[in-house]
C-alpha positions in Angstrom: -137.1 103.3 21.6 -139.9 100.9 21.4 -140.5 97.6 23.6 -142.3 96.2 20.8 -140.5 93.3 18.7 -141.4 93.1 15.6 -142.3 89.6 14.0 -142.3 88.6 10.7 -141.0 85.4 9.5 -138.3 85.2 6.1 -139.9 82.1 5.1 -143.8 83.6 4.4 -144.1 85.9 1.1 -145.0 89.5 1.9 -147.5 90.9 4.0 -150.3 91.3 1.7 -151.9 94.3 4.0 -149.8 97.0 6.2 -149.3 94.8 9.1 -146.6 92.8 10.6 -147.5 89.0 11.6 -146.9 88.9 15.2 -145.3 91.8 17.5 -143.9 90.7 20.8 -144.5 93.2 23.9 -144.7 92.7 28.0 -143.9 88.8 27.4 -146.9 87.8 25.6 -146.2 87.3 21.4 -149.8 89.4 19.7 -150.3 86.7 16.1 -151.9 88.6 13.7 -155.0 86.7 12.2 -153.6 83.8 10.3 -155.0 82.2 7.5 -154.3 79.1 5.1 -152.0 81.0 2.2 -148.5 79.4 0.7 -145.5 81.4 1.2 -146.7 82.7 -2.6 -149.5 84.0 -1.0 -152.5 81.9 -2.6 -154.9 80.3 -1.1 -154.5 76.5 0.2 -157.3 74.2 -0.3 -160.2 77.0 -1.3 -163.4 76.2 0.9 -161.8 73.1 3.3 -162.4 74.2 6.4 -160.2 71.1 8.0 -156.8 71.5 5.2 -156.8 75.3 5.8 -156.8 74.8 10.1 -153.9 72.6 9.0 -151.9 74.9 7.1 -153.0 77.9 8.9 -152.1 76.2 12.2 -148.7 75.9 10.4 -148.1 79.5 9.7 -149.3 80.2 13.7 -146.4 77.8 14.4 -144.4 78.9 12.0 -144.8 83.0 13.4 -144.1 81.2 16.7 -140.7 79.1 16.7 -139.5 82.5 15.0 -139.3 84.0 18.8 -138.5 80.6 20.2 -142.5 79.6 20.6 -144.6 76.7 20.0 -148.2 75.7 19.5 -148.2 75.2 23.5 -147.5 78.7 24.5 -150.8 79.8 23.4 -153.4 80.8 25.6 -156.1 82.2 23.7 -157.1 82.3 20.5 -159.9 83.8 18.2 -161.2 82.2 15.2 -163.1 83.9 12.1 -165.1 81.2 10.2 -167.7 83.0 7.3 -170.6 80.6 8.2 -170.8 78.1 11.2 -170.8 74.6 9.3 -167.0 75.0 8.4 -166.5 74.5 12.8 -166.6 71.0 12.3 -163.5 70.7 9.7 -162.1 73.1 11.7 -162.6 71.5 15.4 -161.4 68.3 13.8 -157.5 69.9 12.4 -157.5 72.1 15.8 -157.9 69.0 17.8 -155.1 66.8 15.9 -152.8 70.0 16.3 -152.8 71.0 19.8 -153.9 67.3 21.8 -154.7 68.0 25.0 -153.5 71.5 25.3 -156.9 73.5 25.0 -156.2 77.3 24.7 -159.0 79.8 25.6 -160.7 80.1 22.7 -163.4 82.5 21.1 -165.1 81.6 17.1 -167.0 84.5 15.1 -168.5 84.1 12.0 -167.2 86.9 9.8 -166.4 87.4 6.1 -162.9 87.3 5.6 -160.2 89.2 3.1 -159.8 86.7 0.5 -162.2 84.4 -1.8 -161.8 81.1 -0.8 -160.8 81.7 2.6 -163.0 80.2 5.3 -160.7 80.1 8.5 -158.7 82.3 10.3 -157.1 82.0 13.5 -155.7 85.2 15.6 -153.6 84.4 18.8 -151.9 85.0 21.8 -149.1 83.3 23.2 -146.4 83.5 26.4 -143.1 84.9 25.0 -140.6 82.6 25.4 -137.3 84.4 24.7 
């Protein structure tokens, strides 16, 4: 029997890739890398680095309150951006959603899965159930 809780919310449409969206294992919660798509699995706001932190932000939340998380639990993250002048859209919507709470953080640039895509946010958080 495996330790490892599998997370994956009712709410978001289907995985578009073999993975799950968050797995929950020795009381840390593993977010898969999550990026600005509706729960029809198109893309939010093609190219605005600032709207897709929002609504990607959401989804982290989102994967989060499913294991009785929030925002606040996280304590690092990694962020894929495709070219370094969407960081200051992105800087701007991370600081409105997490305030003072400033998680470890690492930023790569890296081309990511999907045209019109330019954010994606992987994270770790404490497990809170």
């Amino acid at each position: 029997m495996s330790d490892i809780q599998i997370v994956n919310p009712s709410t978001f449409g289907p995985a578009l890739f073999p993975y799950s969206q968050a797995t929950v294992a020795n009381g840390f919660v593993f977010v898969a890398g999550q990026v600005a798509l509706d729960d029809d699995n198109e893309v939010v706001a093609p190219g605005d680095a600032y709207e897709q932190t929002l609504v990607t932000l959401d989804r982290v939340a989102r994967v989060l309150a499913d294991v009785g998380g929030t925002l606040d639990d996280i304590v690092t993250a990694t962020v894929f951006v495709p070219d370094l002048k969407h960081l200051p859209g992105f800087n701007k919507a991370w600081v409105e959603k997490f305030g003072a709470h400033r998680p470890a953080r690492a930023a790569v640039v890296a081309g990511l899965l999907i045209d019109g895509l330019v954010v994606e946010v992987q994270s770790t958080a404490i497990a809170r159930n």
